[in-house]
N, C-alpha and C positions, 0 to 999 in steps of 0.2 A: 504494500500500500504506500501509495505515496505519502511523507510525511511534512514536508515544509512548505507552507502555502499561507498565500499575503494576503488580506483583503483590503481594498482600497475603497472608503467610506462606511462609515457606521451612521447613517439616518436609520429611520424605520425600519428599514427591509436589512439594507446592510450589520446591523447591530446584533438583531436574532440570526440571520446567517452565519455571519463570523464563531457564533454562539454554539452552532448547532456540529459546525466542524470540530471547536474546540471539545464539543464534550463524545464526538467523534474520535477523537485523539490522534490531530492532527495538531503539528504544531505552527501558529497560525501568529504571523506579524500583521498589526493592525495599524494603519495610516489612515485618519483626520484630518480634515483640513482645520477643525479647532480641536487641539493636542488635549483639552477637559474630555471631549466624550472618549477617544480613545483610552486614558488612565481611567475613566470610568468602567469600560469595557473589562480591561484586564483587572480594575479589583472583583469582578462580577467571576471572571474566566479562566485568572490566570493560575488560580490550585484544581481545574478541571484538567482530568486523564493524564496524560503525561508533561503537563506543564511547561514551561519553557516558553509559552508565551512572551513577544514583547512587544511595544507599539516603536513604529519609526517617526523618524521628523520630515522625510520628504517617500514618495510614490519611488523614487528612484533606490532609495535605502529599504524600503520594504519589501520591493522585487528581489533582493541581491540573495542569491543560492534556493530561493523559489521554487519548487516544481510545478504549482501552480500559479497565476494572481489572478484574483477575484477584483474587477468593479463592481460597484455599484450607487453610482451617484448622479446629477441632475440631471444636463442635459448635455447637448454635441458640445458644447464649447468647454463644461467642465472635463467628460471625457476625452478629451485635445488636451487638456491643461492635465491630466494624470499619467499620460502614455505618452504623448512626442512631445508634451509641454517641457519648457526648462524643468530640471530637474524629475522627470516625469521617470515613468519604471521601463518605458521601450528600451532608452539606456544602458538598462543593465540586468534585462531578462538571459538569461542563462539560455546557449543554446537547446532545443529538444525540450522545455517548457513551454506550456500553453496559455494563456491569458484569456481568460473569459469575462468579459463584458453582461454584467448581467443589465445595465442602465438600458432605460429606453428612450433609441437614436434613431435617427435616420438609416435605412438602410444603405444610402452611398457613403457614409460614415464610417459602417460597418466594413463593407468591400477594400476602401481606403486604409484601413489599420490594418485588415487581414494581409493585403500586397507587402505593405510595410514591415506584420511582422515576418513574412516568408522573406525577404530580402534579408532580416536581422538573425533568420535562422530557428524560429519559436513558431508556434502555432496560434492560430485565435481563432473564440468561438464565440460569436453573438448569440446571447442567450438572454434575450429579457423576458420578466417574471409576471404571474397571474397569480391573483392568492391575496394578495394585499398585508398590509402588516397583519393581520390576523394566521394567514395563511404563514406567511416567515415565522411569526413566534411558535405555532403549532410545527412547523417542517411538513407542512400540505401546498407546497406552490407548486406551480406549473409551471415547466419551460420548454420555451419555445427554443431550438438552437440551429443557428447554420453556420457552416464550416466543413472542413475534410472532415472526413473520416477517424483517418491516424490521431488526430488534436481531439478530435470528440472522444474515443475511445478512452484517450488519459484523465479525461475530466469526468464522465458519466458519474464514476459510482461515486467521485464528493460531494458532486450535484444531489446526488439522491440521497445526503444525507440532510437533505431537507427539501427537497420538493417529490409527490406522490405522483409527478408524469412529469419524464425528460423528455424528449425526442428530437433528432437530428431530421430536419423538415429539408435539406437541401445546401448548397455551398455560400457562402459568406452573404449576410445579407438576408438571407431567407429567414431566422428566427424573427429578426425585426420586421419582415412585409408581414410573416406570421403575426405578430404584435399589433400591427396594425389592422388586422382581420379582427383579431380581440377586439378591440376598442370599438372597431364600426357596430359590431354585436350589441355591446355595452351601452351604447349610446342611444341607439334604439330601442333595446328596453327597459333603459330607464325611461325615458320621456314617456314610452308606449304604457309603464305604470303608474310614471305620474299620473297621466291625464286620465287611466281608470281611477286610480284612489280617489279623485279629484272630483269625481261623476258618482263616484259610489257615495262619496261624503256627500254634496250637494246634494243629492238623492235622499239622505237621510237613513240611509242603512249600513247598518253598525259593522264597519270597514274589518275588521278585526277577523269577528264571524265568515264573513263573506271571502277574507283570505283565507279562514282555515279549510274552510271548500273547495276554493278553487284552485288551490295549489296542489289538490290532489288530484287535479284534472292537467289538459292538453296547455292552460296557461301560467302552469308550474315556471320558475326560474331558479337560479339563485340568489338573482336581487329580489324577487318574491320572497324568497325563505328569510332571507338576513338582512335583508333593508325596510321591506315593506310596514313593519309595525313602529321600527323608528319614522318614519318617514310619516304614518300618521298621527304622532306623538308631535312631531314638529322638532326632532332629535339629530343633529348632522355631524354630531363633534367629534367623527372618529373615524378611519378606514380612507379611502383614495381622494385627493381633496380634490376642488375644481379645479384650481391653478395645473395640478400636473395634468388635467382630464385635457384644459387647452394647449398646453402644449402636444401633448400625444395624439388630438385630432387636428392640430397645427400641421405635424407629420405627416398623415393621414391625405390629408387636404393637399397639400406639398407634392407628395408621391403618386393621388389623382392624377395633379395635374402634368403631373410630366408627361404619363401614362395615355393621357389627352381622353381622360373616361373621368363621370360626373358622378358626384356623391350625393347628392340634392339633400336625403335625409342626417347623412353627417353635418353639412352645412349648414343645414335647420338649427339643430342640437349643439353645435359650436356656438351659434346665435344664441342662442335661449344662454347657455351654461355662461355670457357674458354678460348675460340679463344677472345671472345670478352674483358673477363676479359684482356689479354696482349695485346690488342689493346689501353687500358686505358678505359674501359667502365664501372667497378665494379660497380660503383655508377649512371650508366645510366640506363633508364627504360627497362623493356625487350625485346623492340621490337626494341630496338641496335643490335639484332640478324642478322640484311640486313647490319649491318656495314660488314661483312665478303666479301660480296661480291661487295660492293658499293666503297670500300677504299683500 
C-alpha cells in the first residue's frame, strides 16, 4: 500500500478527507493556505494509525517524497496557484507519482495539468466529488475520475477510503465534463422541488405528509430525502452553498458554449440561484432556491 500522500486544502470536503486516509494509515502531509486549520487538523489526526503526520508551509514542500497528492480547493485559478503556481507541488512531485485533483474545474484545466504532468514525468487524475461535506465526513462521496489508466490504478483504492463509487469515466478531462452532468441534474431538481413545495404549501396541505408519500413513488430524489423538510422549515445553513453552485454552472455554461449546444434550463436556475445570491443567501445551501418564492 502506498504510504506517503499530501493533501492540498483542508475546507469542508478537504479536512474529512485528509481525515479519513489518516485513520486509513497513510501517512498524510497537510498544506493550508491559512497554516491554523492545518495544526488544527493534525491535533485532530496526528496520534491516528501510524502517525507521522505533519503539515507543510508551501504545496511545493508537501508534494516532496509523495506517492500521492491530493487537491482539493476552490477554483481554476486557486488550482494554478497549488500545482504550477510559484512555489506550487508540480515542482517537486517525484517521478511515477500521481496527483489527483479532487476540486471542481474546468475541464481544459484538467487536460492542461494532465500534459504538464506527463512532460514532469507523474500522473494526474481529475477526480471531482458528489456527497457534499456530509458525504466526506461519512467516506460516502462519489467520484467522478478521468485520466490513464496506469495513474488511476495507483490512486483507486485511497480514493475508496472515502468515497462509496470511484470510476475512471474516460482520459483527462472526462471526470470534470462528468461533474458537470452532476450539477445540470442538481439544478433541475432542485428548482423542479422548489416550485412543488411551493404549490403544495400554497395549496395548504401539510408538505411534510405529502413528502413522506411521495418519495416513495416515481418523484423520489435525494434532495427529496435530505433537503426537502429543511427547505420547508425555511433551514439552509448547511451542505453545498450557492456561491460554489454559480460557479460550477459558470463551468457548465462555459463548456455549452464552446460545445455550441444550449442549456436553456441550466441558464434559468443560474438566474434564479443569483436571485438568491441578492437575497443574502451566497453562503446558504442550494436548496435556498424556494427562498425566491417563499420570501
Amino acid at each position: 500500500m502506498t504510504e506517503n500522500v499530501a493533501f492540498l486544502g483542508l475546507g469542508v470536503m478537504g479536512y474529512p478527507i485528509a481525515g479519513h486516509l489518516a485513520e486509513a494509515r497513510y501517512k498524510v502531509t497537510v498544506y493550508n493556505r491559512t497554516g491554523g486549520r492545518a495544526r488544527g487538523w493534525l491535533r485532530e489526526y496526528g496520534a491516528t494509525g501510524k502517525g507521522g503526520h505533519k503539515a507543510a508551509e508551501t504545496p511545493r514542500e508537501a508534494a516532496l517524497g509523495a506517492d500521492i497528492v491530493f487537491a482539493c480547493v476552490g477554483a481554476d485559478k486557486d488550482v494554478r496557484s497549488v500545482t504550477i503556481g510559484l512555489e506550487g507541488a508540480f515542482s517537486s512531485i517525484k517521478e511515477g507519482a500521481v496527483f489527483v485533483d479532487h476540486t471542481t474545474t474546468s475541464a481544459e484545466l484538467a487536460k492542461e495539468l494532465a500534459i504538464e504532468a506527463e512532460k514532469r514525468g507523474f500522473g494526474f487524475v481529475d477526480a471531482p466529488l458528489s456527497g457534499g461535506q456530509a458525504g466526506a465526513v461519512a467516506g460516502q462521496l462519489t467520484v467522478m475520475a478521468g485520466g490513464a489508466e496506469g495513474a488511476f490504478g495507483k490512486v483507486e483504492g485511497a480514493i475508496g477510503c472515502y468515497a462509496k463509487m470511484v470510476r475512471l469515466l474516460g482520459p483527462a478531462g472526462a471526470g470534470q465534463t462528468a461533474k458537470m452532468v452532476n450539477q445540470i441534474c442538481i439544478a433541475g431538481i432542485v428548482q423542479g422541488l422548489s416550485e412543488a413545495l411551493h404549490f403544495g404549501l400554497e395549496a395548504g396541505l401539510d408538505m411534510e405528509a405529502v413528502v413522506a408519500v411521495i418519495s416513495n413513488g416515481a418523484a423520489q430524489s435525494w434532495q427529496m430525502d435530505n433537503r426537502a423538510a429543511t427547505m420547508i422549515r425555511g433551514e439552509f445553513d448547511f451542505g453545498f452553498a450557492v456561491d460554489w453552485m454559480r460557479k460550477d454552472l459558470g463551468i457548465v455554461l462555459g463548456e455549452a458554449e464552446r460545445l455550441g449546444i444550449d442549456l436553456p434550463l441550466t441558464k434559468l436556475v443560474d438566474g434564479f440561484y443569483a436571485e438568491v445570491q441578492a437575497l443574502g443567501g451566497a453562503r446558504q445551501d442550494t436548496s435556498s432556491l424556494i427562498r425566491r418564492f417563499r420570501e
